[in-house]
PAMI-765552 format. One record per residue (C-alpha): residue number from 1; residue in three letters; y, z, x. Coordinates in pm, 1 decimal. Layout:
<atom><resi>NUM</resi><resn>Ala</resn><py>Y</py><pz>Z</pz><px>X</px></atom>
...
# end
This chain:
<atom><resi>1</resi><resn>Unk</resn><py>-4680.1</py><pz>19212.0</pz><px>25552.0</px></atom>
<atom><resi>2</resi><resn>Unk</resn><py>-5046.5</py><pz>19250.0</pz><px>25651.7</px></atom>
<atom><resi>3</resi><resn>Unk</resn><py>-5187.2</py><pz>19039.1</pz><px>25976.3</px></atom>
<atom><resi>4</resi><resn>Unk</resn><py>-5388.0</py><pz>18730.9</pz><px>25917.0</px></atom>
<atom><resi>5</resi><resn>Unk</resn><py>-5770.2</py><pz>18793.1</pz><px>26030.2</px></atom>
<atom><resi>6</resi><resn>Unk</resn><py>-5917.6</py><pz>18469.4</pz><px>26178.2</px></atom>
<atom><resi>7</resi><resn>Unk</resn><py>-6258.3</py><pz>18509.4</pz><px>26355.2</px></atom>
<atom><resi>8</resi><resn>Unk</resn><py>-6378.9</py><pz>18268.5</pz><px>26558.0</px></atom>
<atom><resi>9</resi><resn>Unk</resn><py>-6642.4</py><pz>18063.4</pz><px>26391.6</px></atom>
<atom><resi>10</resi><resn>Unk</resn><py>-6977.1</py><pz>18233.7</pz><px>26436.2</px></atom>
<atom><resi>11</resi><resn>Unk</resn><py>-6758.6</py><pz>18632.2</pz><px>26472.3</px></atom>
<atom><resi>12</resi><resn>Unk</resn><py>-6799.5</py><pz>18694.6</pz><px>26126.8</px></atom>
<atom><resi>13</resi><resn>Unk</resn><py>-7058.2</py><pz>18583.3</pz><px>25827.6</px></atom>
<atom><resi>14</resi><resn>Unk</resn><py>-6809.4</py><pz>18609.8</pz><px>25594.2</px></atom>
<atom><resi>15</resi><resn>Unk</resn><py>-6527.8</py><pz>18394.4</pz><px>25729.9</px></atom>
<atom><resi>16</resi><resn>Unk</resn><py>-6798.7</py><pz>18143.6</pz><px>25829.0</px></atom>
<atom><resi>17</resi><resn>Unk</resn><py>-6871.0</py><pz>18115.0</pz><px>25459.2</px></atom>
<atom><resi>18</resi><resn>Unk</resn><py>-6527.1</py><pz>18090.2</pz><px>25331.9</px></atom>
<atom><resi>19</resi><resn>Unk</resn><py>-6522.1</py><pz>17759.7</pz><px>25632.2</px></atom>
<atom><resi>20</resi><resn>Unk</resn><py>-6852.2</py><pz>17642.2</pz><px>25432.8</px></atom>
<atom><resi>21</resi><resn>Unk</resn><py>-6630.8</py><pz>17603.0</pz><px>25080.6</px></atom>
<atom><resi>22</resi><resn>Unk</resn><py>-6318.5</py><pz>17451.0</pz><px>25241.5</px></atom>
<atom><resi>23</resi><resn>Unk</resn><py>-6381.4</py><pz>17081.9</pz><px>25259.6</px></atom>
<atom><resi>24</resi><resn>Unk</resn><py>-6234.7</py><pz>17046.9</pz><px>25605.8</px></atom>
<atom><resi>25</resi><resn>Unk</resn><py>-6366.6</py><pz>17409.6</pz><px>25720.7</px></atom>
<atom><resi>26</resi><resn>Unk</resn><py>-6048.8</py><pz>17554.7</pz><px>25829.8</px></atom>
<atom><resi>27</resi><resn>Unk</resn><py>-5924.2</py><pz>17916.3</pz><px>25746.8</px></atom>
<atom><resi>28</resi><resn>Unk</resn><py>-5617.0</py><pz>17893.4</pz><px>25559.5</px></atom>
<atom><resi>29</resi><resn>Unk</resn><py>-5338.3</py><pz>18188.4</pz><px>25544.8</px></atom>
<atom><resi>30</resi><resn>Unk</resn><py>-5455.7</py><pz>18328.9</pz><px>25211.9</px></atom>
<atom><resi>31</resi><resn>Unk</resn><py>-5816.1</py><pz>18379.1</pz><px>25412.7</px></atom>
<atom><resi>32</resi><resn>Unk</resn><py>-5687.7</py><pz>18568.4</pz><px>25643.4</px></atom>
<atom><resi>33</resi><resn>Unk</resn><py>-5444.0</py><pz>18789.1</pz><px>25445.2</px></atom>
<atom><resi>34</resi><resn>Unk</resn><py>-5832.8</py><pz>18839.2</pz><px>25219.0</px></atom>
<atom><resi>35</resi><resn>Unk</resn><py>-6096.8</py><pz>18874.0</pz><px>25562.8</px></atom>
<atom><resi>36</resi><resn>Unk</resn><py>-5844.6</py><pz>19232.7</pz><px>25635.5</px></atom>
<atom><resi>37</resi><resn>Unk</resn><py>-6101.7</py><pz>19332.9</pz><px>25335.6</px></atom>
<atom><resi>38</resi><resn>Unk</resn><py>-6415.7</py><pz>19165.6</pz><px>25459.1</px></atom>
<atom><resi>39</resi><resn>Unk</resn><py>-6625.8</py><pz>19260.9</pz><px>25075.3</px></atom>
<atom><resi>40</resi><resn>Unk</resn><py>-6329.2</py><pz>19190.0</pz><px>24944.4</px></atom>
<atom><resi>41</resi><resn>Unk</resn><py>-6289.4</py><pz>18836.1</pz><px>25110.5</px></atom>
<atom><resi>42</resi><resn>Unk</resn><py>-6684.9</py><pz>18801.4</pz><px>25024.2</px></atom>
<atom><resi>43</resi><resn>Unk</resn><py>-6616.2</py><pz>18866.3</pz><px>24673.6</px></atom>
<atom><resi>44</resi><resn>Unk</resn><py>-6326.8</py><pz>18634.6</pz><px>24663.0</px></atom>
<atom><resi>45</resi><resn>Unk</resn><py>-6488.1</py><pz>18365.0</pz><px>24836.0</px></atom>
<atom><resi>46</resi><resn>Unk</resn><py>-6762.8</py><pz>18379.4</pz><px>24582.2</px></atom>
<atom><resi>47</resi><resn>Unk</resn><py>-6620.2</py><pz>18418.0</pz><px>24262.4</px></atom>
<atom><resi>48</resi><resn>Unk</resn><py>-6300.3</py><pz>18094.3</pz><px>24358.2</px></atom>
<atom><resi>49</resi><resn>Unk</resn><py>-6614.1</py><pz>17864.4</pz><px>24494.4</px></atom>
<atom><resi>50</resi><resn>Unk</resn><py>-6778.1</py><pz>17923.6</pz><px>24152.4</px></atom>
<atom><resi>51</resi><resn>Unk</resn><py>-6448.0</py><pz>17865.1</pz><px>23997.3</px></atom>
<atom><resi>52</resi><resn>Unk</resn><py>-6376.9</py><pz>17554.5</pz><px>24232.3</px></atom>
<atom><resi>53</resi><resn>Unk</resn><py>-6676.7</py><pz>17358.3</pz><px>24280.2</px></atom>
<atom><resi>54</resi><resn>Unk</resn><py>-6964.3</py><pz>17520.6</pz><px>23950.2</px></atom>
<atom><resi>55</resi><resn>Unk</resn><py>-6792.0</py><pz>17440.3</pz><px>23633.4</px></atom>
<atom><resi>56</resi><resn>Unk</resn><py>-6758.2</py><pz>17159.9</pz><px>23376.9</px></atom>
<atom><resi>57</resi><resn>Unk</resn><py>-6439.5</py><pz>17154.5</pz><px>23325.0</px></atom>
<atom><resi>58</resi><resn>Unk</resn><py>-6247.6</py><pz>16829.8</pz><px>23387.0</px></atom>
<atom><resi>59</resi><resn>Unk</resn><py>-6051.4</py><pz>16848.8</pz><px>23736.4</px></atom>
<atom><resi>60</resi><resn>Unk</resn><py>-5753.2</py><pz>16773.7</pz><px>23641.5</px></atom>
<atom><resi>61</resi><resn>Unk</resn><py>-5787.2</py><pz>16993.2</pz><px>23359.2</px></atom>
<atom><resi>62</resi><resn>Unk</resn><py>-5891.0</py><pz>17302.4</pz><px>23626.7</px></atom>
<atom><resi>63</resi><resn>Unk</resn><py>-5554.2</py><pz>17226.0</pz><px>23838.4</px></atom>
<atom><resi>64</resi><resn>Unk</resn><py>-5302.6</py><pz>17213.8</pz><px>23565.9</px></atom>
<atom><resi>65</resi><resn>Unk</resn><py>-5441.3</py><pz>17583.5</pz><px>23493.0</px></atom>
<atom><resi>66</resi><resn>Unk</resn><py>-5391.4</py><pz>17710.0</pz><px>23863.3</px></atom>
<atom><resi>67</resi><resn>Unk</resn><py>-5093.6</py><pz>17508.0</pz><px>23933.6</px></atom>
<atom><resi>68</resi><resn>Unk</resn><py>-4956.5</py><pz>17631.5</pz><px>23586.2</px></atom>
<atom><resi>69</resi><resn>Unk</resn><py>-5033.5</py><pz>18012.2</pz><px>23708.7</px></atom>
<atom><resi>70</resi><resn>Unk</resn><py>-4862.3</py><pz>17930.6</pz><px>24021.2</px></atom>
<atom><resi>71</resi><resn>Unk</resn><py>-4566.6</py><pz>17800.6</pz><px>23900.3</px></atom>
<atom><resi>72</resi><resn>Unk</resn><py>-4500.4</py><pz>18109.0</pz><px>23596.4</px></atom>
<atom><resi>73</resi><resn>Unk</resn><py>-4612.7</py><pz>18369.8</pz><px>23961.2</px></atom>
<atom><resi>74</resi><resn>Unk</resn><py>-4348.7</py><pz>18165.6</pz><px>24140.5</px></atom>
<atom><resi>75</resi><resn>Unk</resn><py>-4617.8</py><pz>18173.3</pz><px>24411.2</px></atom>
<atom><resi>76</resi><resn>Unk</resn><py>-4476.3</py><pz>17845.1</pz><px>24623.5</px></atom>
<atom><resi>77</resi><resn>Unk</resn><py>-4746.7</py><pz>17881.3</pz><px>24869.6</px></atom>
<atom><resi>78</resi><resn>Unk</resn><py>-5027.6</py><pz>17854.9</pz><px>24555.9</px></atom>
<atom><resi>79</resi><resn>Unk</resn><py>-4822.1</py><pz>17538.8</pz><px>24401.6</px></atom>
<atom><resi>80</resi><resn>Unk</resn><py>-4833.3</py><pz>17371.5</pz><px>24745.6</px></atom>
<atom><resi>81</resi><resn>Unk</resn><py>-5222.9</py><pz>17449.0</pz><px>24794.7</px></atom>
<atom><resi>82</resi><resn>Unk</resn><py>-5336.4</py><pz>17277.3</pz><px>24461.8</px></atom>
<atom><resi>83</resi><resn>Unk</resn><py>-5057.3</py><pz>17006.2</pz><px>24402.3</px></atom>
<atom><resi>84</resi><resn>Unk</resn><py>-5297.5</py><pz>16731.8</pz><px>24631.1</px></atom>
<atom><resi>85</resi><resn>Unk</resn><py>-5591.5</py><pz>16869.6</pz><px>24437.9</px></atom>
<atom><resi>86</resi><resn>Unk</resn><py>-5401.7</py><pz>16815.5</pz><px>24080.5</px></atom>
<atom><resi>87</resi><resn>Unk</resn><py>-5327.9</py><pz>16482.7</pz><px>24223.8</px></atom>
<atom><resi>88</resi><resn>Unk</resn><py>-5650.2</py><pz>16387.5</pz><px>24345.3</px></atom>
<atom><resi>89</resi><resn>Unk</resn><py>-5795.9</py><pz>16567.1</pz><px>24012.2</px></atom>
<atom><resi>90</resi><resn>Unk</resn><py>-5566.6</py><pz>16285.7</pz><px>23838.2</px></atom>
<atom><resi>91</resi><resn>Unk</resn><py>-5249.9</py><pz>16441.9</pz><px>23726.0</px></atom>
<atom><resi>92</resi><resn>Unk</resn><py>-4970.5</py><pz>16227.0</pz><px>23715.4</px></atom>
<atom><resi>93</resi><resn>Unk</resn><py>-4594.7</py><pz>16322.0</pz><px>23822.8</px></atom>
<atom><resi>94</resi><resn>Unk</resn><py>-4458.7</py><pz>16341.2</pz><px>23495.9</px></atom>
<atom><resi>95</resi><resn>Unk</resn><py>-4767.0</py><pz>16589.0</pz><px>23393.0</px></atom>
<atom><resi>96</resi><resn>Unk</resn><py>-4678.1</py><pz>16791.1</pz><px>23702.9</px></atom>
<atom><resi>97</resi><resn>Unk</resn><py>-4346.1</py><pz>16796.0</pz><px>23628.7</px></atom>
<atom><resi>98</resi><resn>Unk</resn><py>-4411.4</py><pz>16954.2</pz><px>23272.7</px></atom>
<atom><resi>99</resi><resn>Unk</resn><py>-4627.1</py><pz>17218.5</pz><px>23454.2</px></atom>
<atom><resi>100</resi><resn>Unk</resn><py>-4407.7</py><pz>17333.2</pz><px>23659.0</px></atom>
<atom><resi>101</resi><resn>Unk</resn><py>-4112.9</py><pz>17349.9</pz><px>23446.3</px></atom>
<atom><resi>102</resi><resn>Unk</resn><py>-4130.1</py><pz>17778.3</pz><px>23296.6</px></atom>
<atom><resi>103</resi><resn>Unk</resn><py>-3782.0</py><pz>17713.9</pz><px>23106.1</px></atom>
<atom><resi>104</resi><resn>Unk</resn><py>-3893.1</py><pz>17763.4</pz><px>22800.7</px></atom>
<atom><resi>105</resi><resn>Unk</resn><py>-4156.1</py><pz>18050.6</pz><px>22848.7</px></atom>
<atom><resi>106</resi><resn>Unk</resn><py>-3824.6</py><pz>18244.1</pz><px>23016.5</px></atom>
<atom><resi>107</resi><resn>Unk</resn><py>-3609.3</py><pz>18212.8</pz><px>22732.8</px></atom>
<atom><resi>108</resi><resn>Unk</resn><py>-3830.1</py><pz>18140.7</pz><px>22399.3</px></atom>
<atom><resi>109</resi><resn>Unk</resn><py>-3882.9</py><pz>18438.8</pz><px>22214.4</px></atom>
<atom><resi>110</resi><resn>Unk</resn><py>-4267.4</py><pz>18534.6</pz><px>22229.3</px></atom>
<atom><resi>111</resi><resn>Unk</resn><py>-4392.6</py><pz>18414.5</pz><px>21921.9</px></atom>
<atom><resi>112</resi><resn>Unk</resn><py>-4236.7</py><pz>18093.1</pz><px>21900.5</px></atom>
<atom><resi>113</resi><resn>Unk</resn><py>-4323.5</py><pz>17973.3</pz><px>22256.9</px></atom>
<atom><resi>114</resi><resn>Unk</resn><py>-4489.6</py><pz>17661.7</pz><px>22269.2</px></atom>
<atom><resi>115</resi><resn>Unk</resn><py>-4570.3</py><pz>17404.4</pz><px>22505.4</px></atom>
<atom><resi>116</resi><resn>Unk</resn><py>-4500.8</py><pz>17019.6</pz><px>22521.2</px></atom>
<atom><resi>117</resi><resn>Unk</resn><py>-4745.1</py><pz>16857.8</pz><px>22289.8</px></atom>
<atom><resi>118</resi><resn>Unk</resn><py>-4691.8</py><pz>16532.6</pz><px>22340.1</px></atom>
<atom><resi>119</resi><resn>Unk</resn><py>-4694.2</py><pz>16274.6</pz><px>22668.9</px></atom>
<atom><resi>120</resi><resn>Unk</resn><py>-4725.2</py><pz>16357.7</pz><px>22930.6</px></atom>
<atom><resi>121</resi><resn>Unk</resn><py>-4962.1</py><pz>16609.5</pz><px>22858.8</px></atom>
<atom><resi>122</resi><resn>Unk</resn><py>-5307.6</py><pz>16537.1</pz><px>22642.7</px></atom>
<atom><resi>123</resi><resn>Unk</resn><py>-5389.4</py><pz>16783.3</pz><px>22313.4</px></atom>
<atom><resi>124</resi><resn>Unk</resn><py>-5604.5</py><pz>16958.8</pz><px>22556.0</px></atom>
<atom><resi>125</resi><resn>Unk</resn><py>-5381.2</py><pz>17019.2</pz><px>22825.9</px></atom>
<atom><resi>126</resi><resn>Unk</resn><py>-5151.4</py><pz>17181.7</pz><px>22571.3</px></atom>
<atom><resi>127</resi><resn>Unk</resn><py>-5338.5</py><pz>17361.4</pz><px>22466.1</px></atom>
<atom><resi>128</resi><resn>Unk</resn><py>-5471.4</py><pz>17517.3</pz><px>22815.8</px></atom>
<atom><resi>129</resi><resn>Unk</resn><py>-5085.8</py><pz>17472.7</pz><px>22900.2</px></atom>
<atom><resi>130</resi><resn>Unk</resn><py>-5024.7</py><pz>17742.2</pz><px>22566.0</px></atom>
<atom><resi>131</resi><resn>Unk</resn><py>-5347.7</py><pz>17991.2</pz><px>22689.8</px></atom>
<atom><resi>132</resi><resn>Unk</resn><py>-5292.6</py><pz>17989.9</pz><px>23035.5</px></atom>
<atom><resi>133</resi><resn>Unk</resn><py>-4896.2</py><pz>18119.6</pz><px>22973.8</px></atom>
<atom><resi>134</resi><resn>Unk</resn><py>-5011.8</py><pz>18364.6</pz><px>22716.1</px></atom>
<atom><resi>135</resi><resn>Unk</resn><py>-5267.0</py><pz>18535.3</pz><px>22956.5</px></atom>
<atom><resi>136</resi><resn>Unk</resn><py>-5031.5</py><pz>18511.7</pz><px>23259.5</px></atom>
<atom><resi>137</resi><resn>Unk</resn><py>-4747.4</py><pz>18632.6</pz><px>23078.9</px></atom>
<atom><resi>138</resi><resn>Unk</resn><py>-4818.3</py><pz>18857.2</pz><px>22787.6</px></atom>
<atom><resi>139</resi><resn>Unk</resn><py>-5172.4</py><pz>18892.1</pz><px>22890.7</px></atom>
<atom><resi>140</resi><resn>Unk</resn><py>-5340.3</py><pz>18922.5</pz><px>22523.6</px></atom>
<atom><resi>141</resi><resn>Unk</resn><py>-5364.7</py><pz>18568.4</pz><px>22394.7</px></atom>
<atom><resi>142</resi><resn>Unk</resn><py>-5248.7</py><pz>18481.6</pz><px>22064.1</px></atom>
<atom><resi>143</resi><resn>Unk</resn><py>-5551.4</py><pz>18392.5</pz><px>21801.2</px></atom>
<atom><resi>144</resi><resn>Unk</resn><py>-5362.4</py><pz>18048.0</pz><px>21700.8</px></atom>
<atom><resi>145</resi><resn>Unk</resn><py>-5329.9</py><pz>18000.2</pz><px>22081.2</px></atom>
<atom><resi>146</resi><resn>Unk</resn><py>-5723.7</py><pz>18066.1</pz><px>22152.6</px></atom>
<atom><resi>147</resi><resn>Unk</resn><py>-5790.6</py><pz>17840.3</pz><px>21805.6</px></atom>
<atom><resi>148</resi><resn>Unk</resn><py>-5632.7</py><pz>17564.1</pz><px>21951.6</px></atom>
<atom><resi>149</resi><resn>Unk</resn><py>-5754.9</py><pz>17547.4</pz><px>22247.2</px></atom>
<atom><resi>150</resi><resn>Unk</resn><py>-6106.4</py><pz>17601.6</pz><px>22098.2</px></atom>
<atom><resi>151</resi><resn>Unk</resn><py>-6036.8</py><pz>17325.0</pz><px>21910.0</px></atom>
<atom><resi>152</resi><resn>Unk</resn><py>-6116.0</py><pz>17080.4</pz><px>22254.9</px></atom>
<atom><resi>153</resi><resn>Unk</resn><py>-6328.6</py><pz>17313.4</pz><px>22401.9</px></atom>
<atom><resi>154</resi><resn>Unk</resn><py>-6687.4</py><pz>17484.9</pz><px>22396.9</px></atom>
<atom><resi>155</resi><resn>Unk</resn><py>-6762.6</py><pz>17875.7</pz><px>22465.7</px></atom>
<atom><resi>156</resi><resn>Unk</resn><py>-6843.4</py><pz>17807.7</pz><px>22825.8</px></atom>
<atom><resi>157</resi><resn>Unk</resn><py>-6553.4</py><pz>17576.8</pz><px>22922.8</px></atom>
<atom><resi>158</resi><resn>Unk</resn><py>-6361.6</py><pz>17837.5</pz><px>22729.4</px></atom>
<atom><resi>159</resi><resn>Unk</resn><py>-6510.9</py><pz>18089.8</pz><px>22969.8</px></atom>
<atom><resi>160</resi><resn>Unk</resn><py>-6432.9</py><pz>17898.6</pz><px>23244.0</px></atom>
<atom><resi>161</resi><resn>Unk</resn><py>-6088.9</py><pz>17838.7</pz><px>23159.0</px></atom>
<atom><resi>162</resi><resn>Unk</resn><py>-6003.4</py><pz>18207.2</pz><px>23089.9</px></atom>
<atom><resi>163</resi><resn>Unk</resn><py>-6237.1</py><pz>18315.0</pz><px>23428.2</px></atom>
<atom><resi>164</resi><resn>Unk</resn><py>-5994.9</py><pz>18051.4</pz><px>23602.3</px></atom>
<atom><resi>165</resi><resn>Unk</resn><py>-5643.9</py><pz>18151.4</pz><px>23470.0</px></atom>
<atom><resi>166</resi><resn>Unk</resn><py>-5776.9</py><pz>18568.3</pz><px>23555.1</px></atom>
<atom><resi>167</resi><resn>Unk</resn><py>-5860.1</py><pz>18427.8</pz><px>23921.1</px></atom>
<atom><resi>168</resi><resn>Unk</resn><py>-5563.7</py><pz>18288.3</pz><px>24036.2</px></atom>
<atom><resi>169</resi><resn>Unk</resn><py>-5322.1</py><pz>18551.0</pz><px>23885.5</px></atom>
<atom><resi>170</resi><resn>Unk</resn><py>-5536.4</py><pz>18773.4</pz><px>24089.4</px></atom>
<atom><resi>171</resi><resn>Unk</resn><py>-5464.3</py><pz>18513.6</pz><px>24416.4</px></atom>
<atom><resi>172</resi><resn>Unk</resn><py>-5073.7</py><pz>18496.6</pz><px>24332.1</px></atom>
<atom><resi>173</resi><resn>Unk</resn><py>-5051.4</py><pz>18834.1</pz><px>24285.1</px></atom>
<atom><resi>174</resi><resn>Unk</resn><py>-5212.0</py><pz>18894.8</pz><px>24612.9</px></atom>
<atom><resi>175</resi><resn>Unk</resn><py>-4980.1</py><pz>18581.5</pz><px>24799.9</px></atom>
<atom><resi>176</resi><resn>Unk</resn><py>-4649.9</py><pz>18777.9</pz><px>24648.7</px></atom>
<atom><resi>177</resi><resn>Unk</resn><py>-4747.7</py><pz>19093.0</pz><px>24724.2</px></atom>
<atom><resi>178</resi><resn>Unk</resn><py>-4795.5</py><pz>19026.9</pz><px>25079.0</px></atom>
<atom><resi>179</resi><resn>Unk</resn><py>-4553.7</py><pz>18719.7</pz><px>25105.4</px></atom>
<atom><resi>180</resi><resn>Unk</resn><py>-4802.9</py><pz>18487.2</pz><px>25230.8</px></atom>
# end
């Protein structure tokens, strides 16, 4: 809907940083749907390398939240991103499989929604399975849902989790609203 901005390397400070926090330094199409907005793309670039590459939480705890965000936002292009990471974060198909599948969020009334507990998922990943569709989908999270999940872990993790699940709403809203 919007062009893709690609500057060569070296034509713009702020799509030379985004290169820096890709591993392989390439723009991808969500970077140049974001450098349109050059603060913007700044911004962005800061707050998902914090996100991606400063926080404790476990990897493959990180990915199930985005790829779970991705797959309630229907945002293909965000599932296709992160799967490798998931997988390289150590998810396993069958936990992948159980993140993807929305089902029951679509069709369980709102307070009795709840997520697989048991293989293939850990008590943790439940639990950030539970948070991450409350935020996404009725955006104020449950207290039982927050207990839970603050069962496994501390107030920054927590933070982290909650700063991660707000961040890539915000990049699946922005890949479906311009069909990247």
């Amino acid at each position: 809907r919007i062009p893709y901005v690609f500057p060569e390397l070296g034509e713009s400070e702020t799509a030379d940083k985004i290169r820096e926090r890709r591993k392989d330094g390439k723009l991808i199409n969500l970077d140049g749907v974001f450098l349109n907005a050059p603060a913007i793309a700044r911004g962005y670039n800061e707050l998902v390398g914090a996100i991606r590459l400063q926080n404790s939480l476990d990897p493959a705890l990180r990915e199930l939240l985005i790829l779970r965000v991705a797959a309630l936002n229907s945002a293909a292009y965000e599932w296709i991103q992160h799967e490798p990471v998931g997988r390289a974060g150590g998810l396993t198909d069958d936990q992948l499989r159980t993140i993807r599948d929305v089902s029951y969020v679509r069709t369980t009334p709102r307070p009795l929604r709840r997520p697989q507990t048991s293989p293939p998922l850990t008590a943790v990943m439940a639990a950030a399975l539970a948070y991450t569709d409350a935020m996404t989908v009725d955006i104020k999270v449950p207290q039982e849902v927050f207990d839970e999940l603050k069962r496994h872990l501390d107030d920054k993790q927590l933070m982290e989790v909650t700063a991660t699940v707000a961040s890539y709403n915000l990049v699946s809203r922005v890949l479906m609203a311009l069909d990247v």
